[in-house]
C-alpha positions in Angstrom: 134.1 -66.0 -19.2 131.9 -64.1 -17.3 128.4 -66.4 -16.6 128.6 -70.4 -17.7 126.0 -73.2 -17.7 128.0 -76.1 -15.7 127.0 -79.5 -15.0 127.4 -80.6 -11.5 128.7 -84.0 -10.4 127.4 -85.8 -7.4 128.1 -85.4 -4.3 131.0 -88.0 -3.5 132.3 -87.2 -7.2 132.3 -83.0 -6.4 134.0 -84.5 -2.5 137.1 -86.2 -4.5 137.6 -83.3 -6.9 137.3 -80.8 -4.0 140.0 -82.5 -2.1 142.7 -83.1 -5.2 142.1 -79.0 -5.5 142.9 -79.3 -1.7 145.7 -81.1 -2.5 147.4 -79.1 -5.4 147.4 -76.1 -3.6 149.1 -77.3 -0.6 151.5 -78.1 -2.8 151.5 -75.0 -4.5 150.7 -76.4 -7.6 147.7 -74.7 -8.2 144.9 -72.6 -5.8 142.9 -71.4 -8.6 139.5 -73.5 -8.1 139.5 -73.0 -4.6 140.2 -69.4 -4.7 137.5 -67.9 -7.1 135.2 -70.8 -5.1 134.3 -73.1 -7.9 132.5 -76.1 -7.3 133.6 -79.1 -9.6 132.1 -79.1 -13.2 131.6 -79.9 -16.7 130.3 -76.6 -18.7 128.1 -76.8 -20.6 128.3 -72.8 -22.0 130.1 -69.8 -21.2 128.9 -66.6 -22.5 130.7 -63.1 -22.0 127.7 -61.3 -21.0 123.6 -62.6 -20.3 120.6 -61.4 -19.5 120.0 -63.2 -16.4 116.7 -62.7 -15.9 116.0 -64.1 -19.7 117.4 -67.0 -18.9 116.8 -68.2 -15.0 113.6 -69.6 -16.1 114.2 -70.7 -19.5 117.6 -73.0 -17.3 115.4 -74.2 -14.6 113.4 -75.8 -17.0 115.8 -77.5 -19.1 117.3 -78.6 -16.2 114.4 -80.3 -14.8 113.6 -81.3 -18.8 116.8 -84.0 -18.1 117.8 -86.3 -16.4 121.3 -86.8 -14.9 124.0 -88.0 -17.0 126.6 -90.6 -15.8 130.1 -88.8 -16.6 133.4 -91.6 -16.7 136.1 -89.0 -16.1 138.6 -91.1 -17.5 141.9 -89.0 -18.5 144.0 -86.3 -17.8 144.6 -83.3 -20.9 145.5 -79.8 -20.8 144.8 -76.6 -22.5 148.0 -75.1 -24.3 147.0 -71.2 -23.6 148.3 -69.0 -21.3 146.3 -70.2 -18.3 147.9 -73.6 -18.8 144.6 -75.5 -17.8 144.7 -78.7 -16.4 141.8 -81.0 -17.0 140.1 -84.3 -16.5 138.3 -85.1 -19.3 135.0 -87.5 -19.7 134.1 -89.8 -22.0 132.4 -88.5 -24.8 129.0 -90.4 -25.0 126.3 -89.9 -27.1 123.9 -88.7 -24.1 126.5 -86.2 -23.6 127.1 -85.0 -26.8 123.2 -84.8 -27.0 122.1 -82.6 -23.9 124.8 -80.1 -25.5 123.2 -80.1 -28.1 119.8 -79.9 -27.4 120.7 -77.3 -25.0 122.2 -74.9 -28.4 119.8 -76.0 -30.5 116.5 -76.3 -28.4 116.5 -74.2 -25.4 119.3 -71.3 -26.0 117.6 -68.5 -27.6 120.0 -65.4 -27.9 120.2 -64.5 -24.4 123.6 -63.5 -24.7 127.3 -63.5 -26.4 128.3 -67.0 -26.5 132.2 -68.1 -25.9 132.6 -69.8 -29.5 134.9 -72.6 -27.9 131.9 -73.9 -26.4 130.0 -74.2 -29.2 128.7 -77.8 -31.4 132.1 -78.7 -32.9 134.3 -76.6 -31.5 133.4 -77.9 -27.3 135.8 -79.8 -25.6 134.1 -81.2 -22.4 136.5 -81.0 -19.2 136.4 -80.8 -15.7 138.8 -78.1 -14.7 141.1 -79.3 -12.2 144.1 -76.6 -12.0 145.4 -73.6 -14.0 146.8 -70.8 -13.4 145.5 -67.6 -11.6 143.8 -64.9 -13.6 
């Protein structure tokens, strides 16, 4: 994926995660997040190409349309693919399920080629937390 729409945790949440990346790839485990210099997320979209400038505005304003969410990141999953993704995954609430919603079906508006994993019914929400490099 080439542009994505992630949710950011706070900042204590975002600290944590930062460190187990920290952590995995002292141990060689897995470098991945730190090295293409993510920050810790949930996305919301991924899209294989975007016109930006179509939808800066059309973003800043459903982000300021919502409030934050409270995310339980309560397990640990994996992706079986090739990049063997490692995951924490949250809770699945309602309030959730709704902003993703509400962000396909009232403020998305064709500004690109959207990745159909992400998609209603087909997204998984996760917070990446290793996999392997590219």
């Amino acid at each position: 994926m080439r542009f994505a729409v992630e949710l950011y945790l706070d900042s204590a949440s975002e600290a944590r995660l930062t460190q187990v990346w920290r952590e995995l790839a002292a141990r060689k485990l897995s470098s991945f997040m730190l090295e293409v210099k993510a920050r810790p997320h949930v996305s919301l979209a991924a899209f294989e190409t975007l016109d930006v400038e179509a939808t800066e505005a059309c973003l800043e304003h459903f982000a300021r349309s919502h409030a934050p969410l409270e995310l339980n990141l309560a397990s640990v999953a994996s992706f079986p693919t090739e990049l063997n993704v490692v995951f924490l995954a949250p809770v699945v609430t309602r309030a959730l399920l709704d902003l993703h919603d509400d962000f396909y079906a009232g403020w998305y508006s064709g500004w690109g080629s959207p990745n159909p994993l992400y998609l209603p019914g087909n997204w998984v929400p996760h917070c990446t937390t290793a996999r392997a490099s590219a």
